[in-house]
N, C-alpha and C positions, 0 to 999 in steps of 0.2 A: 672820658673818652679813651678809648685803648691806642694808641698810636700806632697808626698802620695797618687798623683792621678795622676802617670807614667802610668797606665794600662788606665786609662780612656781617656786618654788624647790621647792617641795610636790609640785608637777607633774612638775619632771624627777627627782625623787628615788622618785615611781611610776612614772617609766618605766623606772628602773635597776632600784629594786626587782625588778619582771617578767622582765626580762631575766636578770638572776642565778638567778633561778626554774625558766629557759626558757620565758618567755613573753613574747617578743620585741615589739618594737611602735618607732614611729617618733614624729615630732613635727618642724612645722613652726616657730617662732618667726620672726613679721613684724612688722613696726615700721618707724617711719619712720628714717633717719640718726639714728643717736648715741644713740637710746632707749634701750640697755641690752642689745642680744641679743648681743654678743660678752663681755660682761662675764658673761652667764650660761652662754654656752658655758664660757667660765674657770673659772665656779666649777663647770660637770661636770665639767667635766677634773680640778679640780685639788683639791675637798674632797668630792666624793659617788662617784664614781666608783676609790675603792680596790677593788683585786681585778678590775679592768678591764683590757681590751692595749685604749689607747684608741691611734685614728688620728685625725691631722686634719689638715682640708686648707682653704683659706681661699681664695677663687674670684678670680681676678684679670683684668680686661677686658682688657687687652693678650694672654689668654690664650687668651676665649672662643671664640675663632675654631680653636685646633689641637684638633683631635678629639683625644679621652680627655686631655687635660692632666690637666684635674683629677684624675679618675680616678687617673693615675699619680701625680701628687702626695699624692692620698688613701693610697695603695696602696705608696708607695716603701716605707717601712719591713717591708714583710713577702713584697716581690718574690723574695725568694729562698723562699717557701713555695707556687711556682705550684704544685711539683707534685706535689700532691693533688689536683687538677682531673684530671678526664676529658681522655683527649689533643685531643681536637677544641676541650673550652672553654681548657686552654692554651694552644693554638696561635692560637686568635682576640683570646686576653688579649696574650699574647707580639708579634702580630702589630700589634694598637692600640697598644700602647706604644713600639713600631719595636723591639723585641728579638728581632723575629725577620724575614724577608723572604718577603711569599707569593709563591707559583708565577705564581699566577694573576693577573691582575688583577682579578679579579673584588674590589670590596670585601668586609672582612670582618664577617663576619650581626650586626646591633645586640644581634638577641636572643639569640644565646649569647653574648656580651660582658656583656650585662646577668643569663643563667645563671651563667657564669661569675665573676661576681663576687655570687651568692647562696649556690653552691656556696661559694667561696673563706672567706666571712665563716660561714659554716654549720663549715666543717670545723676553721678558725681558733677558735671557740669552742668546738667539741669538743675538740680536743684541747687547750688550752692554759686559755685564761679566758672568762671575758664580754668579749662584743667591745663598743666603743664608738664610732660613727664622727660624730666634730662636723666640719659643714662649714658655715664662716663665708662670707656673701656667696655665698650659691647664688647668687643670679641671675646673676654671675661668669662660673659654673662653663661651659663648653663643653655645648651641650647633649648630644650623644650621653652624656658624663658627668652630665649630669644625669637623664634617662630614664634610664640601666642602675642609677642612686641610687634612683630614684623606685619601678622593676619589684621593687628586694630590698623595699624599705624595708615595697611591698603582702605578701610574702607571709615575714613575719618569725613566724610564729604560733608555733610551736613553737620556737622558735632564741633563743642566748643573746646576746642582739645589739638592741642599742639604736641607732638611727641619729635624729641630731638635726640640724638643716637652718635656718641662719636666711638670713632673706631680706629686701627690702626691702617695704613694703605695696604690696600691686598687682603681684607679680611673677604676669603669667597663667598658666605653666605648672604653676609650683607650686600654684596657686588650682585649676589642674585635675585636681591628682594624685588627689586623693581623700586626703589623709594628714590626718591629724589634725592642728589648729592650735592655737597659741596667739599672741595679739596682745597683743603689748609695749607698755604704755601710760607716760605719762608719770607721774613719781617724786608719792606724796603730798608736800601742802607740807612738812610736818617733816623728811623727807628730804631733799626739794628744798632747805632752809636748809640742812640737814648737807652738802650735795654743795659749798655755794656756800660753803662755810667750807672749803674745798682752795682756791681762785683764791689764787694768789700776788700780784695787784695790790690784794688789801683794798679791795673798793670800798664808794663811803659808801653810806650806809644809805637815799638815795634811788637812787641807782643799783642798790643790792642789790635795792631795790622791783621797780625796772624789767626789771631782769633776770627774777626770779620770773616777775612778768606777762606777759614775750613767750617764755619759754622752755618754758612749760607743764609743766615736769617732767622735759622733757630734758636728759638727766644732758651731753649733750656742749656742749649750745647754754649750758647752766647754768656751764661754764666758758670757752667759749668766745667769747662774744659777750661786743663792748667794755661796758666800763662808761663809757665817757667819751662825748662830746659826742655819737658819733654815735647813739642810740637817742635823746638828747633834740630831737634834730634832727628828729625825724618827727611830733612832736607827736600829732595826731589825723589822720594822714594812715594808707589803710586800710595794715598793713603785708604786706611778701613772705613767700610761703609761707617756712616756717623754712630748709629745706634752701638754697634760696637767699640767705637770710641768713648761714647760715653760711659759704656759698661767698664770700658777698663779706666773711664776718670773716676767714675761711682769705688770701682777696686781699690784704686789708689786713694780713695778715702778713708776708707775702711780699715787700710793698710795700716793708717796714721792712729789708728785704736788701740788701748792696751790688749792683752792676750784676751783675756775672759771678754774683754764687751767683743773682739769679733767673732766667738765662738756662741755670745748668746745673740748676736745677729742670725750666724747660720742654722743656729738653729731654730729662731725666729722665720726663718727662710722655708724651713720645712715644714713649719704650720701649715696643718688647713683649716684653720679657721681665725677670725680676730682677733679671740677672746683673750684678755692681758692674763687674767686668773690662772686659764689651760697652759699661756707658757710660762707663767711665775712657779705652779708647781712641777714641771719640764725640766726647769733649770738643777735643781739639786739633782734629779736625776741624771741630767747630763755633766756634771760633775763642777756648777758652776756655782755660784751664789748670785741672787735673786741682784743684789747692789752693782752686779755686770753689768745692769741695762743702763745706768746711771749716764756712762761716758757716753754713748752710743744715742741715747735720749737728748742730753747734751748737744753733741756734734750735731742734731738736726737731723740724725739719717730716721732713726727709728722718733714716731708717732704716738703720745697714749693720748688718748679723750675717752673719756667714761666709760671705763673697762674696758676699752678697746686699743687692740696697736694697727698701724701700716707703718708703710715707708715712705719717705718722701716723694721717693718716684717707684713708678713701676720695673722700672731698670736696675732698682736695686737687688730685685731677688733673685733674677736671670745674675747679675754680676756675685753675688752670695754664692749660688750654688754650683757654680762655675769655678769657683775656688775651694770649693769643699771635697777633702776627700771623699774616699767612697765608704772605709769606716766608720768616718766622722759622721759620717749621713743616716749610717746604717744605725751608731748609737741614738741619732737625733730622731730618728722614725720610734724607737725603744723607750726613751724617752717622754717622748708625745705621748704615746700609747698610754703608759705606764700614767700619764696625766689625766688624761679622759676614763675617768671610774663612775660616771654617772652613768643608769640603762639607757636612756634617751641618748648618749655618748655614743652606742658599741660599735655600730658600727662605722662609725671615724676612728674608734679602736681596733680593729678589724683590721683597718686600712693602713694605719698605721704597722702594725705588726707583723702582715704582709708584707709589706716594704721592706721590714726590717729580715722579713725569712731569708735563708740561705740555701736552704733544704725542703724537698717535697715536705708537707706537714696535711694530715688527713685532718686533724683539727681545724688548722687554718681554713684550708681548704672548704669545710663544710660550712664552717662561718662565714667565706666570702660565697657561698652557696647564696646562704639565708639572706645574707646583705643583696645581696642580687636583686633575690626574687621581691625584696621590700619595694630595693627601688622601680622595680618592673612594676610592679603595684602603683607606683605612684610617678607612672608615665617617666620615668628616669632609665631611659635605655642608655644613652650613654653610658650613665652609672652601673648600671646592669652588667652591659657587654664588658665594662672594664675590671669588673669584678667574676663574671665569668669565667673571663680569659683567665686571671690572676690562678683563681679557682683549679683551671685546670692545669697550669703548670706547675701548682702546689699539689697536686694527687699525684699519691704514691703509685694506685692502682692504674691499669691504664683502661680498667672498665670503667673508672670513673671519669679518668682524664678524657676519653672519645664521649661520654654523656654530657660532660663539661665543657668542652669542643663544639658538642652540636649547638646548647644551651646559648651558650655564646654567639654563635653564627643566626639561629634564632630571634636574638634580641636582636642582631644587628641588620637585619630584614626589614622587621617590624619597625626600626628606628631611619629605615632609607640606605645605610650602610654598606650596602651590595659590595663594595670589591674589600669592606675588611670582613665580613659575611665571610667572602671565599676565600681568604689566605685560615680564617678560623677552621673554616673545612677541609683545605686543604692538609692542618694540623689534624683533622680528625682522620680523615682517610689516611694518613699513615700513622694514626695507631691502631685502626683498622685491620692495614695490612700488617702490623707488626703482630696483632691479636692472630690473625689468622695463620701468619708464615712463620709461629713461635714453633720451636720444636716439638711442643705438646701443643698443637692445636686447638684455640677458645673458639665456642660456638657463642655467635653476638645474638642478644635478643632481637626476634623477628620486628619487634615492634621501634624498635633503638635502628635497626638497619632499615627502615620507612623514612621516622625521622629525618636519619642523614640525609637520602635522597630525596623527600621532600625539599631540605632544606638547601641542597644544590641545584634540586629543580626551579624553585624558587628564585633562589641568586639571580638564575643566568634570566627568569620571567622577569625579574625588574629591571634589569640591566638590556633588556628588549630584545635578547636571543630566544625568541620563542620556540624556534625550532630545536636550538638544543638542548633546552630545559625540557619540550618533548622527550627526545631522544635520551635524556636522562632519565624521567618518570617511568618511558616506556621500559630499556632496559631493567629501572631497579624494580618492577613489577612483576616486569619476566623471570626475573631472578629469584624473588619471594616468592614466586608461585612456585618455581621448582624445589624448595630448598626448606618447607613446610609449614613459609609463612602466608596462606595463600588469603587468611583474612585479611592480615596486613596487604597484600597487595592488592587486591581486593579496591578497600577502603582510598591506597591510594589511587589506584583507577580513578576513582568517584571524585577523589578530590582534586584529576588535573584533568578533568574530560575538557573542561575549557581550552585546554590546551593544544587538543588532535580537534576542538570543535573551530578553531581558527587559524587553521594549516591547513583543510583540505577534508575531501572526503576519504583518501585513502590514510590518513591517519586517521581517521574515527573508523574506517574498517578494520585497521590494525589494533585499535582496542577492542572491539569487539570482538575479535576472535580472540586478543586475549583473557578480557571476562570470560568466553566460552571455554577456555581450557582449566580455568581455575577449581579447585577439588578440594574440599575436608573441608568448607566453612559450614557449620550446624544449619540446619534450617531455621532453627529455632532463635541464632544469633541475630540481633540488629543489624549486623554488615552482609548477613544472607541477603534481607530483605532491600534492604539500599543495591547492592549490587547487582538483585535480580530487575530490581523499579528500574535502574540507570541503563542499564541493558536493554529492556525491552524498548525505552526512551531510542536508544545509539540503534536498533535493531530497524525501526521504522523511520528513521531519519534516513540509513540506507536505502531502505525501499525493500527492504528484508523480511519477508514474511515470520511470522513471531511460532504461531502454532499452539498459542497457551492465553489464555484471558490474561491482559497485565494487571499488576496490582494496581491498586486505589491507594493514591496519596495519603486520605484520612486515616488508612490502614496503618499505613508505613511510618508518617509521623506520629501518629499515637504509641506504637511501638517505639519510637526513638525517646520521647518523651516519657515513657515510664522505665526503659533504663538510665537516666538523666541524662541524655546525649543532650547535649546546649551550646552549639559549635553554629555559629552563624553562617558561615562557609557551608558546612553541610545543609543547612537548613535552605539556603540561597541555591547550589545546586538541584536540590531536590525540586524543588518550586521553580524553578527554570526548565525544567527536561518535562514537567506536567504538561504543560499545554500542548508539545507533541504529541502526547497521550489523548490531546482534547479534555483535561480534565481542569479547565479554567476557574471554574468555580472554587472548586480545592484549594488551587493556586492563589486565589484572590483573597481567599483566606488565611491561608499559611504567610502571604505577605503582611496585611492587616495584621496579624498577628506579633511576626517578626518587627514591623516597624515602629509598634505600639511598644513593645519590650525594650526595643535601640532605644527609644525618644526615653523611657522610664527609668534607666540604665544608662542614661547616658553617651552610649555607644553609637557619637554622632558621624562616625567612619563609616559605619555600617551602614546611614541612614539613605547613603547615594546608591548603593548595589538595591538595598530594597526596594526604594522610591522608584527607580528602573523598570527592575523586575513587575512593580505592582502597577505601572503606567503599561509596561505589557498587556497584561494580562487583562485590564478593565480596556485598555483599546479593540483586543479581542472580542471585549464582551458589547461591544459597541457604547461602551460608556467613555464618549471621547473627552465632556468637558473635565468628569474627573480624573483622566489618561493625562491631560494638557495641563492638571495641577499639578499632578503627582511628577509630571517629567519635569515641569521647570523647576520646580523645590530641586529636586534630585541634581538638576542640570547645576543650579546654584551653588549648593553643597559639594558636585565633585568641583566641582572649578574651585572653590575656597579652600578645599581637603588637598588642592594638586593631585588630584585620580585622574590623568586624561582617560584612561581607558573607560570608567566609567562616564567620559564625557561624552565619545565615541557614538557608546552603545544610547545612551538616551535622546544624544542627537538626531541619532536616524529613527526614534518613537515620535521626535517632537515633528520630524519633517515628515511624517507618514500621518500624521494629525492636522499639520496644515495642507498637506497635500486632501484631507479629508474638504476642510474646510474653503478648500480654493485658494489657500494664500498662497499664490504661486511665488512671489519673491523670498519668501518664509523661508518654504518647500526646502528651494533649492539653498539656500543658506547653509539650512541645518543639514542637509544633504550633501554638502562638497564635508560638513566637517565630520559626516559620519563616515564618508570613504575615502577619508585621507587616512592610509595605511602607515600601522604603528614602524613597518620594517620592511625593506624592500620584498621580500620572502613570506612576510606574512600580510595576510587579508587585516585590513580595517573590521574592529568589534562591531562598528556598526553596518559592515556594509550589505547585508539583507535587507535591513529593514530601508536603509538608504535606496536602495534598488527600489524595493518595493514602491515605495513614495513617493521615486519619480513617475513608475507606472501608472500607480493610483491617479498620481496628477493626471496624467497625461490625458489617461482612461473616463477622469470626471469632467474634463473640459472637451470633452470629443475629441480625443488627439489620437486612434485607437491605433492606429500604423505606429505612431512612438510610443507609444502606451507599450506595445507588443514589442518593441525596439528593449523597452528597458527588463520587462517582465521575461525575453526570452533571456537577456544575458543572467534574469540572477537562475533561471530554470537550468542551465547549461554553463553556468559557470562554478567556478569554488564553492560557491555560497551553497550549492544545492541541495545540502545535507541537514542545511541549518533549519530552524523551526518558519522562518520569512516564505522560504521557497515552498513550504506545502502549505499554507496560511495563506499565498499570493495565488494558489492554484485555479480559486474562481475566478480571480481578477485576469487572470491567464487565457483562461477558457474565452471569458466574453471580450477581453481584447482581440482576442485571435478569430474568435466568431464575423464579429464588426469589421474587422483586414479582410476578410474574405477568405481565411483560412481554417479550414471546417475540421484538413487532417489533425493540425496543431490542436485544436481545439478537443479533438476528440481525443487527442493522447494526454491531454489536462485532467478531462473528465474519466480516464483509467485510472491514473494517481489519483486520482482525488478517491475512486471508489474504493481502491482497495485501501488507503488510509483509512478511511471510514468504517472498512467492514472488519481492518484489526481495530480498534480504539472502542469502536461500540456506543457512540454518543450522539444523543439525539441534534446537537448542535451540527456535527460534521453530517452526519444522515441530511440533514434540511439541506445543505451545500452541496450535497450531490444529487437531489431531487430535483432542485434549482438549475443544476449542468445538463441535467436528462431533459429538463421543461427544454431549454432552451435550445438543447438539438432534437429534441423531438421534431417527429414525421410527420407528426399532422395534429389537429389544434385538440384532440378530445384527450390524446395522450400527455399534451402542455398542459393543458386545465388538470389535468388528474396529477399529475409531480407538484406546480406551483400549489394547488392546495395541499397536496399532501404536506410539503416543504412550509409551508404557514400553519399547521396544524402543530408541526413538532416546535414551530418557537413558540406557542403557547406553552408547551412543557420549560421551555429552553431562550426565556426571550434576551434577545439579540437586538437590540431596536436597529442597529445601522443595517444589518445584514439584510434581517425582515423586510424593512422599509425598500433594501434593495433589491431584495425579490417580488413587493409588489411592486417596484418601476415596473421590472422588467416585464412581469406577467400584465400589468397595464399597456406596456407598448405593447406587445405581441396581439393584445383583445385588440387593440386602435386598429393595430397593421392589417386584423381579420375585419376590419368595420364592425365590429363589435362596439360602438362607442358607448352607449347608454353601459355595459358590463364596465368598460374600461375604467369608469371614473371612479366605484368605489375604490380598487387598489390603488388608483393613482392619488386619489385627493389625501388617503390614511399617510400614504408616503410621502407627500407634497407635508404633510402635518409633522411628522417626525421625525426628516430631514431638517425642515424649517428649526423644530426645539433642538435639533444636534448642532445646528448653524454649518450643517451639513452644504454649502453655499450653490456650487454647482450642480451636485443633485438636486437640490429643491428647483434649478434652473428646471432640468430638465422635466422631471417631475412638472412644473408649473407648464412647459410647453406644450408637452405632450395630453395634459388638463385642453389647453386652448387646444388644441387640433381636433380631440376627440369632442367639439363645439357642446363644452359646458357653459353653460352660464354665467356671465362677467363676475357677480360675485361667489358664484365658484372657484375662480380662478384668480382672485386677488393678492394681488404682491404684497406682505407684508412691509409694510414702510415705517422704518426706525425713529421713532421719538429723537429728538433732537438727543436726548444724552445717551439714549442706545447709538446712535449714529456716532459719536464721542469716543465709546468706551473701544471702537473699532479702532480709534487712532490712538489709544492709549499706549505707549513705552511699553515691553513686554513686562518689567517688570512692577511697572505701575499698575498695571489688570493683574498678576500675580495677586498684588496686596490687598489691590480692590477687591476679588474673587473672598480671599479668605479676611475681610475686614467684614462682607457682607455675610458671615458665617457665624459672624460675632465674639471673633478672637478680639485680643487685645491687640494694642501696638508692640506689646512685651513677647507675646505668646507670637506674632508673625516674623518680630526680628527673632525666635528661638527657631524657628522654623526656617526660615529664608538665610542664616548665616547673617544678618543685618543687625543695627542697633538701632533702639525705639526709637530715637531723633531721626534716621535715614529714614526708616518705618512712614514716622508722622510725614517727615518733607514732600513723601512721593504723595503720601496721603491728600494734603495740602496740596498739591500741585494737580491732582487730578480731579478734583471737585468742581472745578473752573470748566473743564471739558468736560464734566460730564451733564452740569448742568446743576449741580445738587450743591447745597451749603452744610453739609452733616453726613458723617457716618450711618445716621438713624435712616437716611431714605435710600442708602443699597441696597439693603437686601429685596423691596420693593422694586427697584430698578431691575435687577439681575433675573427678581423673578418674571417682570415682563420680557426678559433676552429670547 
């Protein structure tokens, strides 16, 4: 038993407990230096943890910087068990650890690396034990290894797997995991006497005093700190925080070392790496002899075990390098270098050498290039950014040091980094303006000067000033377009339209007039055709007459695709601005396509804007149940990826699907979180289709006064630019009809016509045939639009839309006493509705069946099998897995999909057979097919 750490000990003995159970769960342990959280990691390892495969991995600064180190370190002992991973999360595991080589350079996705090792630790405790994973000195750890620790550690729920994490207090990232904590305090005194009965110096019993009173409990300062003159030395002078006390007793050990052992500590200090070998051959470089380490090994400070060195404590390398000159440092970086001659080495030789520069070096410089872009490769932004920057303070040229500049800022985007991003930029814009206001004036590449402003535009987008990352884009576009880069600005337009598309419609008029000014980009260019596509898109969002057929999607991306344009941002805008065009089908494809490439490629970041995007587009198309899969995967994935913005936007797809559906408590859920706005100034991503939704609701439960309530504010509010407000037009029209508002109505059905009559698709055509039927004059002219308008979804079928149009044209036969006519549209629609689980329309549908006095078994209510009736009360995500288990994925294939591990998978799995009636996977897809 550890004396004094009964309560702590209590703790991690219920987090095993659970685990062994399968009821997985995690724990933080923070403390200041030397408190006790290694000592309690020891004691899980090594007396509560039998019947455990424990790993552990202890986070080293010299480390932090090489993407996944830790990770692999955590992970060495069970490397030969990748493959039970899915082949895409092995190849991104395989590929972080350099055991394999990617194609592409594209780096490999954070979050299947972070899937990937849920998976790994999930399948590891099925088939073998309870898993245990102690990692000492997180805050060490590399971060991408620490985020892929943080994503298993949230969703451990069902998994036989304990992950325990200690850190130092105030490590922020950990503070913001959301993981469970515990703070290490210092020893009660009776302890504290028992700890201080180990010191091998027997100090007297007023020195023992003193010790007690400045070490508060701390088991390490309680051995460590002199007993001798120097604590009586300070009298009532106030004293330094402990950690740096301890650094200066660690000093004063050191002190006590011949000359050579403390110069082959420091320069033990400057390592970055363990290996005993790299600083045995170091040493004669640094002017020592290898028999230096001897004293030093001796004294306890310095560590060897099987080729490897540490130091006693982690306090010792902060107190080493604190005492080292800045020559001495500069030789010991020279040194190192000089040691690391293996290629698998270079670039820790790189780094080293760097360190040791004094002076710009175009050499160095290009090899802290190449190291960069390796580690970008291999998800090591940190590593990247920091080699970057180095990169650009080491060029001679200052064309290279602003390209090195942007690179930098770049990486540190992509890695979250937003305000060292802009201090990188701000480095760049003033070798910018020093380029520009040189006595001989340098003309910057048009495409170098995009860049930058991208990548400022950028900064201030993540850091949530949308409007002045606007105001960035726009300027540096205006500017390229005068100054004869006008492809480039161009191209940018295209890639921040998101930007003027959620501010307002007079920032999307303001881009558009700039597209309009733009001049010299070839016709025959790929960013002619994007620029002219996105145009015409921004041109009818305005309500701007176009004057010119718009291009065809399949046009535009077959052209992009045979110059190898492969930019999923562009590919994602393109396929977003379609369906204003009405070109859904395209869209529907260009997504399937896009997310089929993410899942292939691994690019599981991308897999939420797609999944989105393509839940759009099939909602459009009235294919609501595959809208309702594709939005909650997506909804899944941004919530794991931390994307709120794409949480936003799919939220208000999913609350415009139960608003389909009638779940009005759903509805309005996913509704308040699509219009919770990102920024006082800026509109909520989602809040169109959020509008929309609650219309829609309003509109399917006969609510048409609020129906109109909500449909007028997205008509006349912000949003009304967006693709929601002319998509909601019919819903507009026949709320405003039903109010009693004929003029409203008929100002619906002018937008609606003239969108239609630029776009040219048979789909919008039926929807203004449908607004004609319905204010028509008299009943020969209503019959002649509604067939018309069901004529064209035989070209163009729509099933919700259709089904909608024959309600309507069925009430209208009723209202005429037409009843015998009335019942074929109504009963096709009462059928359609019914398979969309379309809820309150089938209501009404079914009523207006009873009025027009069909026949009882004409009008029968379909009545839910006891497990159909089940799978309605199903957890949202429990029908998620249902849905795609009755598809006949795996358990493996739905947790790669869902962000979950095949244990979560199975549990929900397990849990919902009970409700639904069934004892097997074998009888869903049976089940679903009777839904």
């Amino acid at each position: 038993m550890l004396s004094g750490r009964e309560a702590e000990l209590r703790t991690l003995r219920g987090l095993l407990s659970g685990a062994r159970t399968g009821s997985g769960g995690s724990l933080v342990l923070s403390g200041q230096p030397g408190i006790g959280k290694s000592t309690l990691l020891d004691a899980a390892a090594a007396r509560e943890s039998d019947g455990f495969l424990v790993l552990r991995a202890t986070g080293y600064e010299a480390e932090s910087q090489l993407p996944y180190a830790g990770l692999h370190l955590l992970l060495h002992p069970v490397l030969d068990r990748l493959d039970v991973l899915p082949a895409p999360q092995r190849a991104a595991l395989s590929t972080a650890f350099g055991l394999a080589v990617r194609d592409s350079a594209e780096g490999v996705d954070q979050l299947l690396i972070s899937l990937a090792l849920l998976t790994l630790l999930s399948e590891l405790a099925e088939a073998d034990r309870p898993v245990l994973c102690l990692v000492d000195d997180a805050h060490w750890f590399d971060s991408p290894s620490l985020n892929a620790l943080i994503f298993a550690a949230r969703r451990l729920g069902a998994e036989k797997v304990a992950i325990m994490l200690a850190t130092r207090e105030g490590s922020a990232l950990l503070e913001r995991s959301g993981l469970p904590g515990l703070e290490v305090k210092g020893l009660p005194d009776d302890a504290a006497r028992e700890v201080l009965t180990l010191r091998s110096d027997r100090p007297s019993d007023s020195a023992r005093v003193r010790i007690l009173a400045q070490a508060h409990g701390n088991p390490l300062a309680l051995l460590e700190l002199p007993a001798g003159s120097g604590l009586e030395s300070l009298g009532d002078e106030p004293l330094p925080e402990l950690p740096e006390r301890l650094i200066e007793a660690f000093r004063a050990q050191v002190e006590r070392l011949p000359r050579d052992s403390r110069h082959f500590l420091k320069l033990a200090a400057a390592a970055d790496g363990p290996e005993l070998d790299v600083l045995l051959r170091a040493a004669p470089l640094f002017g020592l002899p290898v028999e230096a380490m001897g004293a030093a090994e001796r004294a306890g400070i310095l560590q060897v075990n099987q080729g490897t060195f540490s130091f006693r404590h982690p306090l010792l390398r902060p107190a080493l390098i604190s005492a080292t000159s800045a020559p001495s440092r500069l030789n010991a970086h020279r040194a190192l270098a000089g040691a690391l001659t293996g290629p698998e080495q270079a670039d820790r030789r790189i780094w080293h050498e760097a360190a040791a520069a004094t002076e710009p070096d175009e050499h160095l410089a290009a090899e802290l290039e190449r190291t960069a872009e390796r580690a970008g490769r291999r998800s090591g932004r940190p590593a990247a950014i920091g080699a970057y920057e180095r990169a650009a303070r080491l060029s001679p040229s200052p064309e290279d040091r602003l390209r090195r500049w942007i690179l930098a800022a770049e990486a540190a985007i992509d890695h979250g980094d937003c305000e060292r991003a802009e201090q990188g930029l701000r480095n760049a814009d003033a070798v910018r303006t020093e380029l520009e206001s040189a006595d001989a004036p340098q003309s910057i590449d048009a495409q170098l000067r995009a860049r930058l402003v991208m990548a400022q535009a950028s900064a201030r987008f993540e850091l949530g000033d949308l409007r002045e990352s606007y105001r960035i884009a726009y300027a540096g576009a205006a500017e390229l377009g005068r100054t004869g880069g006008a492809r480039e600005a161009g191209i940018l337009l295209c890639r921040t339209v998101d930007l003027a598309w959620f501010l307002g419609d007079r920032e999307v008029a303001a881009y558009s007039d700039l597209f309009m000014q733009l001049d010299g980009v070839p016709p025959e260019d790929i960013a002619y055709a994007v620029c002219v596509f996105a145009e015409s898109a921004i041109m009818l969002s305005l309500r701007r007459d176009l004057g010119f057929m718009p291009l065809q999607l399949d046009d535009v991306v077959a052209k992009a695709r045979s110059v190898g344009f492969n930019n999923p941002a562009g590919y994602l805008t393109l396929g977003a601005l379609a369906p204003i065009l009405a070109q859904d089908e395209a869209a529907l494809e260009l997504f399937a396509a896009m997310l089929a490439d993410c899942r292939e490629h691994g690019r599981m970041a991308w897999c939420s804007p797609a999944l989105g995007a393509l839940a759009r587009v099939q909602a459009h198309l009235g294919r609501l149940a595959e809208a309702r899969a594709s939005a909650e995967e997506a909804l899944a994935i941004a919530e794991a990826a931390g994307q709120p913005q794409w949480e936003s936007q799919v939220s208000g797809v999913l609350a415009y699907l139960a608003a389909s559906a009638g779940e009005e408590e759903r509805c309005r859920e996913h509704a308040r979180r699509a219009l919770t706005d990102l920024a006082p100034t800026v509109m909520s991503l989602g809040e169109s289709w959020g509008r929309w939704a609650l219309g829609l609701l309003d509109l399917g439960l006969g609510r048409p006064a609020s129906a109109l309530e909500h449909l007028r504010t997205l008509e006349n509010g912000p949003a009304v630019h967006q693709l929601a407000a002319t998509r909601a037009l019919p819903d507009l029209l026949e709320a405003a009809l039903r109010a009693g508002d004929r003029d409203l109505a008929e100002h619906a059905l002018g937008r609606l016509t003239r969108w239609a009559g630029e776009v040219k698709q048979n789909a919008a055509d039926a929807l203004v045939l449908r607004g004609e039927a319905l204010l028509a004059p008299d009943d020969e002219s209503a019959a002649r639009s509604f067939t018309a308008a069901l004529r064209l979804y035989e070209k163009s079928d729509r099933p919700f839309d259709r089904a909608r149009t024959q309600l309507l044209w069925g009430e209208r036969l009723r209202r005429e006493r037409r009843r015998t006519e009335a019942r074929g549209p109504l009963s096709a629609a009462l059928d359609t509705f019914e398979r969309l689980g379309a809820t309150p329309w089938a209501d009404r549908a079914r009523q207006e069946l009873a009025a027009s006095g069909a026949a009882g078994n004409s009008v029968v209510t379909r009545t839910n099998s006891p497990a159909q009736a089940a799978l309605a009360v199903l957890t949202s995500q429990e029908a998620q897995i249902v849905r795609l288990a009755a598809q006949g994925l795996s358990n493996r294939d739905i947790a790669a999909q869902l962000v979950l591990s095949p244990r979560t998978v199975g549990h929900h799995l397990y849990k919902a057979y009970p409700k639904l009636g069934i004892v097997s996977r074998g009888e869903l897809p049976a089940l679903l097919d009777r839904r």
